[in-house]
Each structure stands twice: as C-alpha cells, then as structure tokens.
C-alpha positions in Angstrom: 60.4 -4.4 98.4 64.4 -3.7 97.6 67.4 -4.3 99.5 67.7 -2.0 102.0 70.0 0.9 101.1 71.1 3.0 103.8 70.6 6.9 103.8 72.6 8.7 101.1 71.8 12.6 100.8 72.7 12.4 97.3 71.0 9.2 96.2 67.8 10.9 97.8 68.4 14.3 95.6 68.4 12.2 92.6 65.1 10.0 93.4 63.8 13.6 94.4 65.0 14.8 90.7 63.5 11.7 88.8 60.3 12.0 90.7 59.9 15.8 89.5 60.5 14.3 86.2 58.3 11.8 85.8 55.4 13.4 87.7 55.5 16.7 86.0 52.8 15.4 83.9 50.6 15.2 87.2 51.8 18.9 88.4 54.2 17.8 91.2 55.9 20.3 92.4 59.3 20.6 93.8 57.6 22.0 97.1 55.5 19.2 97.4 58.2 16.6 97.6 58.8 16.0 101.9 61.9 14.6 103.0 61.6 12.9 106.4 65.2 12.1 108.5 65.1 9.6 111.3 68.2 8.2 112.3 69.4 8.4 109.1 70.6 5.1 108.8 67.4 3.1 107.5 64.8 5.5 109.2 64.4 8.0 106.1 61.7 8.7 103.7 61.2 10.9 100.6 57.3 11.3 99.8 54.7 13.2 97.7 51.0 13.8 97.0 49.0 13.4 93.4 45.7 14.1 92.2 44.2 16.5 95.9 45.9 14.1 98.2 44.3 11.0 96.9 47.4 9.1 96.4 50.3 9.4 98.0 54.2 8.0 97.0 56.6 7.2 99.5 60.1 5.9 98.9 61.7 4.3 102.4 64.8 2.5 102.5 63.5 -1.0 101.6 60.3 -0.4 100.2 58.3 1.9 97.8 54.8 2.4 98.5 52.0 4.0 96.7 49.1 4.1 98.1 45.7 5.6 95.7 42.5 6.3 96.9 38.9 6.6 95.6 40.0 5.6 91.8 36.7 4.7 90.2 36.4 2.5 86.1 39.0 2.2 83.5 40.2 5.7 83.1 41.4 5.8 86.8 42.5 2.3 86.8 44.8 3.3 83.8 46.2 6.4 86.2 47.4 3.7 89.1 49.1 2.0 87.5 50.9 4.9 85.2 51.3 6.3 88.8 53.2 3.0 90.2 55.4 2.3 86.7 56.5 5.9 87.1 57.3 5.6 91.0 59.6 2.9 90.5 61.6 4.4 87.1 62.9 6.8 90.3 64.1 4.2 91.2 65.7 2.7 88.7 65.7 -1.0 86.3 65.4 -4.2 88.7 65.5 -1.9 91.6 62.6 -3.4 93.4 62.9 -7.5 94.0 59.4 -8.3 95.2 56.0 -5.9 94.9 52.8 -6.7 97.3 49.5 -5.4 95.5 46.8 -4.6 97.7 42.8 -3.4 96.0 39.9 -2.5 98.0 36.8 -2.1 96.3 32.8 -1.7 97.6 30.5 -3.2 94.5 26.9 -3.4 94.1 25.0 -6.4 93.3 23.3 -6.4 89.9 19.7 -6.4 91.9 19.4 -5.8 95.3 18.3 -9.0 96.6 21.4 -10.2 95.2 23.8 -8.8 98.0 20.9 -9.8 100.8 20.7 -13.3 99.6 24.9 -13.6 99.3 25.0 -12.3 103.0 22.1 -14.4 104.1 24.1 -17.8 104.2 26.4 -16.5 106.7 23.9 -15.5 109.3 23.6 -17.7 112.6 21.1 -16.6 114.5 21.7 -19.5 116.7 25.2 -17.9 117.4 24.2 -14.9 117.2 25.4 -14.0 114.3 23.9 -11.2 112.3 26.4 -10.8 109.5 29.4 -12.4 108.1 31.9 -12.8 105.2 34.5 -15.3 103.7 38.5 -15.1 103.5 39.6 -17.3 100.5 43.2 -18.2 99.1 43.0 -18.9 95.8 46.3 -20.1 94.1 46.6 -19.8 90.4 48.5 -21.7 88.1 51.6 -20.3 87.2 51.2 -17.2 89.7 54.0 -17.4 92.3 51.7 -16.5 95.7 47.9 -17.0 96.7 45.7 -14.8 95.9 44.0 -13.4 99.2 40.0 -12.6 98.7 38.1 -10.8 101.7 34.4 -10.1 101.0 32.2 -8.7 103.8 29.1 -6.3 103.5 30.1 -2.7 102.4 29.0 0.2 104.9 28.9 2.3 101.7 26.8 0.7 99.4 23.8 -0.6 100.6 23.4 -4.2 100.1 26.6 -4.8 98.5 29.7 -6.2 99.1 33.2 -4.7 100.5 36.6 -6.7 98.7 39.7 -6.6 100.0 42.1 -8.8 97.4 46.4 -9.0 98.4 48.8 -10.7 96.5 52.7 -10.1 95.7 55.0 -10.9 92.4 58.4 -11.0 91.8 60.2 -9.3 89.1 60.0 -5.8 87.6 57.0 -3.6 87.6 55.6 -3.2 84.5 52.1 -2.9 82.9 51.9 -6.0 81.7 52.5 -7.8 85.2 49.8 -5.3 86.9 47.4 -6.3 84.5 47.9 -10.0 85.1 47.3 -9.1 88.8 44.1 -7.4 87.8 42.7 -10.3 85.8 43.6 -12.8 88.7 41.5 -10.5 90.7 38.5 -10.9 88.9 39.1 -14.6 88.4 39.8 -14.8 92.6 36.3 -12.6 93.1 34.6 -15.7 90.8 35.9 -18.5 93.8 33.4 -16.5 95.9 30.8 -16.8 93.2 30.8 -13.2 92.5 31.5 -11.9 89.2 33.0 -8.6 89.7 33.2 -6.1 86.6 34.5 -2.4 86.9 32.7 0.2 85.3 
C-alpha cells in the first residue's frame, strides 16, 4: 500500500523501464508489459506475467500486488520473494508504506489418520455438521498486526489440511522482513497444533 499517486504517463514509462530491468533475468519482455487506462486519474494499472502465467505483477495507483501461484519447497519460495523485492525496486526506496502478505498452502498429514483425527473434533452430527475448520488470530510479540490462521480440509490432498495465513507489516520490503513473516507462519500454524514444514 503507497499514497495514491495520480496517473502520470511518464512516471508509468519509467516503472515500465525498471520492471524490464529487473525482470530481464525472468525473460520479461517489453510486449508482455499491459498498460490499462481508466479514467486516468487513480483508475490505471501497469501489469505483467512470470514464470507461464503463474504469477502475475500489477502496479495500481495505491498499491502493488503480486500475486504467485503453485510455488512448491525452498527453491520456489526463494523466487517469491526475489519476485516481490524486485517489484517494488520499480518503485523505488520507501515507496510502499504498508505490505499485506497473504500464503495459501494444502499440506499433508505425516500419516493419514493424522488429518482424519484433526477434522474429527469439528464434526457435529447433532448439527449436522459433517466437516469443519478453525480461524485463529495469533498476535506475536513485537509483530505490529495479528496473525490470521484459516485451516479447513484441502479438496486436493486427501486427508490433509487447506491454510490460508494474512498478515501486514510496515516498513520497507526487504528479505529479511519476508522471512520474519514466514517464520511467524509456521509458529501461527503451531497455535492450531499443527507443525507445518515445507519441503
């Protein structure tokens, strides 16, 4: 999240520039970057595709968003967040006053009757409830905004578990900040009595 800035032709050939910069080690190319005019006041948006459209970088007038699909262990993990440090260097230093961080992942169990004995306590039959989940907020010390954890059954993996976590920090993007939000993540998943490890 940023100040809003209203359109400026120019300003959006230099973000346009930077982002054919930076991403020129992931093969953007110049006719891949969109440029989308509303009323070209606030209503405007400069955007591009990575890695066979699985993540996708949009500037706006208030907000960058990156949003990367299907990323799987370290390796891709490492990617993201390369992928969001070098989003918001278009931008440039202190550009961006606030950042919400939003992770999805499905996860199996270790054994199977792990996930059916998690899910078990939330069944009511009584209610008739056949399935259920939990919402936590977990607040860490020092970190400036809850922690939101979401785990549900996954309609991927078959008795596992679906996690949604959100959270937002103030400050610069950098790696070390994403990596606290990572770690807080795990620690969050552990509130639910689930220890979550990536491959």
């Amino acid at each position: 999240m940023r100040s809003p800035i209203p359109w400026d032709g120019s300003n959006l050939k230099s973000i346009a520039k930077l982002a054919l910069e930076k991403f020129g080690k992931y093969n953007l190319g110049a006719n891949q970057v969109r440029q989308r005019l509303g009323d070209l006041l606030f209503d405007y948006d400069l955007s591009f595709f990575l890695f066979n459209y699985q993540a996708q970088v949009r500037f706006q007038a208030d907000r960058l968003f990156v949003n990367v699909q299907n990323a799987r262990g370290t390796q891709d993990a490492e990617i993201l967040v390369d992928t969001l440090i070098r989003a918001a260097e278009c931008l440039g230093p202190d550009a961006i006053e606030r950042f919400s961080f939003q992770a999805m992942s499905h996860a199996a169990f270790d054994a199977e009757a792990g996930g059916q004995g998690f899910f078990a306590a939330f069944v009511d039959p009584a209610n008739h409830i056949t399935e259920g989940g939990r919402i936590l907020a977990v607040q860490h010390d020092g970190w400036p905004a809850p922690v939101r954890v979401i785990v549900e059954k996954s309609i991927v993996v078959k008795d596992g578990a679906f996690l949604t976590w959100f959270t937002e920090q103030t400050g610069p993007i950098a790696l070390e900040a994403f990596k606290q939000i990572a770690d807080k993540f795990v620690i969050s998943a552990r509130s639910l009595g689930l220890e979550f490890r990536f491959e």
